[in-house]
mmCIF file of the C-alpha atoms, coordinates in Angstrom:
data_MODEL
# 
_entry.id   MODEL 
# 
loop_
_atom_site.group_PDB 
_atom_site.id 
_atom_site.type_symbol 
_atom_site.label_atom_id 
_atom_site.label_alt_id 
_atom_site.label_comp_id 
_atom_site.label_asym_id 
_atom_site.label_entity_id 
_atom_site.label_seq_id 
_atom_site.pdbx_PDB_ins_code 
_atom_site.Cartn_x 
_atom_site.Cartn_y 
_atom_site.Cartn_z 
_atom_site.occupancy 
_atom_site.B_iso_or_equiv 
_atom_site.pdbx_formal_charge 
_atom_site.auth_seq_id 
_atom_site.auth_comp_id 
_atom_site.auth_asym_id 
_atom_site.auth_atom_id 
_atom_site.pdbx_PDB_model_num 
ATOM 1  C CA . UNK A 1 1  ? 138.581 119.830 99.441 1.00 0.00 ? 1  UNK A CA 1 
ATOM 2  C CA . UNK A 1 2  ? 137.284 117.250 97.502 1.00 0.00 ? 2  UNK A CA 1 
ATOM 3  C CA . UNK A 1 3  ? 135.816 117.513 94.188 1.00 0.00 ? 3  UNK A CA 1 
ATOM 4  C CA . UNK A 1 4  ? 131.787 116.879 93.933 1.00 0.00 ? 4  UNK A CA 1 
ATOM 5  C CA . UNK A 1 5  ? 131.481 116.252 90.033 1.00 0.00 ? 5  UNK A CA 1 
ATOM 6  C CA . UNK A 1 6  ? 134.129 113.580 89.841 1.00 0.00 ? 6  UNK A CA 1 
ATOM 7  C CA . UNK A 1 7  ? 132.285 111.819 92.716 1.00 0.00 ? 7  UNK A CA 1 
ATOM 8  C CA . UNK A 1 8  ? 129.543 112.454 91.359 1.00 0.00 ? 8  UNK A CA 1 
ATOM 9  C CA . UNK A 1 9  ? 130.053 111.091 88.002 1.00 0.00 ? 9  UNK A CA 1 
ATOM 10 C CA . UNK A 1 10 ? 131.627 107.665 89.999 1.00 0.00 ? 10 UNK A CA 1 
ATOM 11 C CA . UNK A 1 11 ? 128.709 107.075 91.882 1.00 0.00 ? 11 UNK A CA 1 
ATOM 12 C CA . UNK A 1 12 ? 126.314 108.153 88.781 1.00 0.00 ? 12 UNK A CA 1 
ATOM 13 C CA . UNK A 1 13 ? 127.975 105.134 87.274 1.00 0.00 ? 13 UNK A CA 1 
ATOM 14 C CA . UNK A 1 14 ? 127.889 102.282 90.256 1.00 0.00 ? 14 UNK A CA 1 
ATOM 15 C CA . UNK A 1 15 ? 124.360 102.503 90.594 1.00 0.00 ? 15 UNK A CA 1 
ATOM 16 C CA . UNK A 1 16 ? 123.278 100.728 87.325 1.00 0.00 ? 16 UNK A CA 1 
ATOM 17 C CA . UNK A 1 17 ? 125.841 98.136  88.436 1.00 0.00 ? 17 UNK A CA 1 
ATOM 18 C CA . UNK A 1 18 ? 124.423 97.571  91.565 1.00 0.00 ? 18 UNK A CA 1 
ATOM 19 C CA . UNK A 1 19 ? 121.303 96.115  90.016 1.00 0.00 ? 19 UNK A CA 1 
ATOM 20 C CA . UNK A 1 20 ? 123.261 93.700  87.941 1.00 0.00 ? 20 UNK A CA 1 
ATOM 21 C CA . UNK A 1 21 ? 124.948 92.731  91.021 1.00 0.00 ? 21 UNK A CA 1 
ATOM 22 C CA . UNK A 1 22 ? 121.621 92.000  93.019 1.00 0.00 ? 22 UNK A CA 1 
ATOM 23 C CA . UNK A 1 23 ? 120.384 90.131  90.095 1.00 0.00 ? 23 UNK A CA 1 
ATOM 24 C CA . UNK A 1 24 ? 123.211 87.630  89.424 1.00 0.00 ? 24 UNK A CA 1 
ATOM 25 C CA . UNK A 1 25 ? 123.455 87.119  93.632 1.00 0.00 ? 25 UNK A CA 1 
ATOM 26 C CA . UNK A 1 26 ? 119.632 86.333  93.216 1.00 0.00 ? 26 UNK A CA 1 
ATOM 27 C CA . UNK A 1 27 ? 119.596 84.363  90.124 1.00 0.00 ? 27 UNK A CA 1 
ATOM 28 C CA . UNK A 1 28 ? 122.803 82.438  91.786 1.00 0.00 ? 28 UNK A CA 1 
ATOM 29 C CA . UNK A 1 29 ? 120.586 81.415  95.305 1.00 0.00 ? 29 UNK A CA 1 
ATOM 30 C CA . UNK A 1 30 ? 117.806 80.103  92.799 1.00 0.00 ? 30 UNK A CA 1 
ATOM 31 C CA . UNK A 1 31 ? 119.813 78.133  90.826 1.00 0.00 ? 31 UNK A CA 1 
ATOM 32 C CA . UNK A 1 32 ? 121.532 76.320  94.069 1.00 0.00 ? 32 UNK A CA 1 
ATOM 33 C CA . UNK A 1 33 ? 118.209 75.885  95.921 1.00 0.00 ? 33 UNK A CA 1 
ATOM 34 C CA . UNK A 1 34 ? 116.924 74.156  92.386 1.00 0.00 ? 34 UNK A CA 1 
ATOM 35 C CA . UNK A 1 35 ? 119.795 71.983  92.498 1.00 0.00 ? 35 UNK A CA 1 
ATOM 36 C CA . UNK A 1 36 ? 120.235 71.203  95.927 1.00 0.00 ? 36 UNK A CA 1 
ATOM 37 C CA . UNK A 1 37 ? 116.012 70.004  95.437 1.00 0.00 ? 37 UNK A CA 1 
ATOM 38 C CA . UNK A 1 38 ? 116.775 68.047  92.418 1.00 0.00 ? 38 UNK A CA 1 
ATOM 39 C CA . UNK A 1 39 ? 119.821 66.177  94.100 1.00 0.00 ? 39 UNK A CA 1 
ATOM 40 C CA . UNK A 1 40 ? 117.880 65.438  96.984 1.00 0.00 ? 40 UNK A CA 1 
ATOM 41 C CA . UNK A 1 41 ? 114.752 64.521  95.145 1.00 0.00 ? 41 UNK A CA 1 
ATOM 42 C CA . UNK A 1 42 ? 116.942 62.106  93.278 1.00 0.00 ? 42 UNK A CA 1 
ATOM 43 C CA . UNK A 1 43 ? 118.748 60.748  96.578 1.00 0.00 ? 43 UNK A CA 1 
ATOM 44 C CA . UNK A 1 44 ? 115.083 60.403  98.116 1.00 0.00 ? 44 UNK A CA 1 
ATOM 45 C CA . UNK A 1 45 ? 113.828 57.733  95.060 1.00 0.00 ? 45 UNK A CA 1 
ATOM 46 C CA . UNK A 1 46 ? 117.423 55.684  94.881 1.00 0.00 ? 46 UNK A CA 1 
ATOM 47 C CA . UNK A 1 47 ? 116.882 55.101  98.528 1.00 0.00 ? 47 UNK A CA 1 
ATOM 48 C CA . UNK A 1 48 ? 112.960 54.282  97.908 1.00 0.00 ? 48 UNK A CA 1 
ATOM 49 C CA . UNK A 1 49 ? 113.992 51.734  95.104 1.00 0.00 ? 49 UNK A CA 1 
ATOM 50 C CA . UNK A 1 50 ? 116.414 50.818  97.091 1.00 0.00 ? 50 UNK A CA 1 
ATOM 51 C CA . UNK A 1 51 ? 113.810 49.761  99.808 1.00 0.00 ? 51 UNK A CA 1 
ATOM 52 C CA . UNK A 1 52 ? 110.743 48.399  97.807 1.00 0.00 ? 52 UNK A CA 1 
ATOM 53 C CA . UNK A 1 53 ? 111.129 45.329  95.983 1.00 0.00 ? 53 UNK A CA 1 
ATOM 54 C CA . UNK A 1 54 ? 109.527 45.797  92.537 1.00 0.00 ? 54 UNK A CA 1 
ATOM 55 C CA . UNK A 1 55 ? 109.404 43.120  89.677 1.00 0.00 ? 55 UNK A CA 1 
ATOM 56 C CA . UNK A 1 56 ? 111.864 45.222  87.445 1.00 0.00 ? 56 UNK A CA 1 
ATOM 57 C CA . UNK A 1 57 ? 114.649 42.375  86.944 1.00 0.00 ? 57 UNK A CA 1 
ATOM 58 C CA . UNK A 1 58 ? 112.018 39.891  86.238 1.00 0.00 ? 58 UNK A CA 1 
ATOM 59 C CA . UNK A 1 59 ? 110.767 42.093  83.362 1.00 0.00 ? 59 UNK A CA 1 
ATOM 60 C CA . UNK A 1 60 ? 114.098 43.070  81.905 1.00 0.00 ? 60 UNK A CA 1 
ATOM 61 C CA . UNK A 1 61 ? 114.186 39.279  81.621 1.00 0.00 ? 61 UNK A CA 1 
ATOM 62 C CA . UNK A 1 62 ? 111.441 38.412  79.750 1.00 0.00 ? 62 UNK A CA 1 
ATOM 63 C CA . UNK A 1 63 ? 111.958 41.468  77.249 1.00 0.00 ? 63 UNK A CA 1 
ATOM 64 C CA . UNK A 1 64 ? 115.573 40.049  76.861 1.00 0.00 ? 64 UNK A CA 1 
ATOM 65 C CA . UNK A 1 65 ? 114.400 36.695  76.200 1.00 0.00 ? 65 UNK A CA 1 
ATOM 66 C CA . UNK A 1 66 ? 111.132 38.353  74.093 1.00 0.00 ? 66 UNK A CA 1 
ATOM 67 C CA . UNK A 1 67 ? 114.167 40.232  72.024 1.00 0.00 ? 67 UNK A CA 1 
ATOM 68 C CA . UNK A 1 68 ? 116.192 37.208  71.403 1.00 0.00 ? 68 UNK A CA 1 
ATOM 69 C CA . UNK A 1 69 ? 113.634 34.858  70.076 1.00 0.00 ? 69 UNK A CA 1 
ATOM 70 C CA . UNK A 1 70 ? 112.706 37.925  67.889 1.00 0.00 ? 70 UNK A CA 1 
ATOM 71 C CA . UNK A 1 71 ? 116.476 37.801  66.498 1.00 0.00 ? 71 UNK A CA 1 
ATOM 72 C CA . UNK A 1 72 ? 116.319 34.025  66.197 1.00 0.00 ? 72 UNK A CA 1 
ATOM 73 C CA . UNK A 1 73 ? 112.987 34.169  64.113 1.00 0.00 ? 73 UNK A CA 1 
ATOM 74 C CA . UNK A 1 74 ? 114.823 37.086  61.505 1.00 0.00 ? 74 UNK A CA 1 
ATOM 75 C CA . UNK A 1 75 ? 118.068 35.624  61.260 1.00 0.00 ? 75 UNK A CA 1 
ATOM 76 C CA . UNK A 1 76 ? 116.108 32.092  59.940 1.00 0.00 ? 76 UNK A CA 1 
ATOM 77 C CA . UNK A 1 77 ? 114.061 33.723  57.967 1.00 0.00 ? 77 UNK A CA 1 
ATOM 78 C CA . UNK A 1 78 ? 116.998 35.437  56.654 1.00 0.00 ? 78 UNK A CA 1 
ATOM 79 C CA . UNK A 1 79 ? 118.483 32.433  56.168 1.00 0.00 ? 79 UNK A CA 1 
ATOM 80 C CA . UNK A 1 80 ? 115.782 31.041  54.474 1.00 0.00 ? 80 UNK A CA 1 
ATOM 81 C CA . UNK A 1 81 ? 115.357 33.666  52.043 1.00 0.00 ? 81 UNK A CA 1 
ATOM 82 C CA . UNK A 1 82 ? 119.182 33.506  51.089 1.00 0.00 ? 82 UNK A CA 1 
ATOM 83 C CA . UNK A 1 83 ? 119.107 29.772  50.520 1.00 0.00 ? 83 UNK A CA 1 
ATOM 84 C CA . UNK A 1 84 ? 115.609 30.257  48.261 1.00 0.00 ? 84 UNK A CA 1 
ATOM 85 C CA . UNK A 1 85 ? 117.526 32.858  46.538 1.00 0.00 ? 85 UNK A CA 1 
ATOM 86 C CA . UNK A 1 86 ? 120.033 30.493  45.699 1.00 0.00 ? 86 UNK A CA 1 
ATOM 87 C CA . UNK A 1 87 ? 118.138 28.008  44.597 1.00 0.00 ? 87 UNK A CA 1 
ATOM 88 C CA . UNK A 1 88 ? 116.689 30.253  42.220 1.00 0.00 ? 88 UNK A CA 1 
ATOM 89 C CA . UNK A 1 89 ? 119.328 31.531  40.813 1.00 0.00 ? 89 UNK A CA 1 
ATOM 90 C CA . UNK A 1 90 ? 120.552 27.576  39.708 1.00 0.00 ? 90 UNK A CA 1 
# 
C-alpha cells in the first residue's frame, strides 16, 4: 500500500511548476512567431528593392561629391589660416 501524504506532498509541489512550464512554452511560440514575421518582413523588402529601381546610388553620389567639396573648402581654409598665421608671427 502506498503512502497518500508523500504523494501528496509531490504532487502539492508540481503544480506551481506546471504554470511556469505553460508560461515559458507560451512565451517561447511568441517569441518564434515574432521572429519568423520579422525575418520574413525583412526578406519581403530586400526582394522589393531588389525589384524597383529607385534613385538611391545617384544620391549617395551627389552627397559624396557634396561631402568632398565640403573637405576641399576646410582643408584651404585651413591652409589659409596657417599660412596667415605665419605671416604674422614674422
Amino acid at each position: 500500500m502506498t503512502r497518500p501524504v508523500p504523494l501528496l506532498a509531490l504532487l502539492a509541489l508540481t503544480l506551481p511548476l506546471s504554470g511556469c512550464i505553460v508560461y515559458d512554452v507560451a512565451e517561447f511560440a511568441v517569441g518564434t512567431v515574432t521572429t519568423v514575421a520579422g525575418v520574413g518582413v525583412k526578406a519581403v523588402g530586400a526582394a522589393a528593392g531588389a525589384v524597383i529601381p529607385d534613385d538611391d546610388d545617384e544620391d549617395e553620389k551627389a552627397q559624396a561629391k557634396k561631402d568632398k567639396e565640403a573637405q576641399r573648402k576646410q582643408e584651404a581654409a585651413r591652409k589659409a589660416g596657417e599660412a596667415a598665421d605665419a605671416d604674422a608671427a614674422r
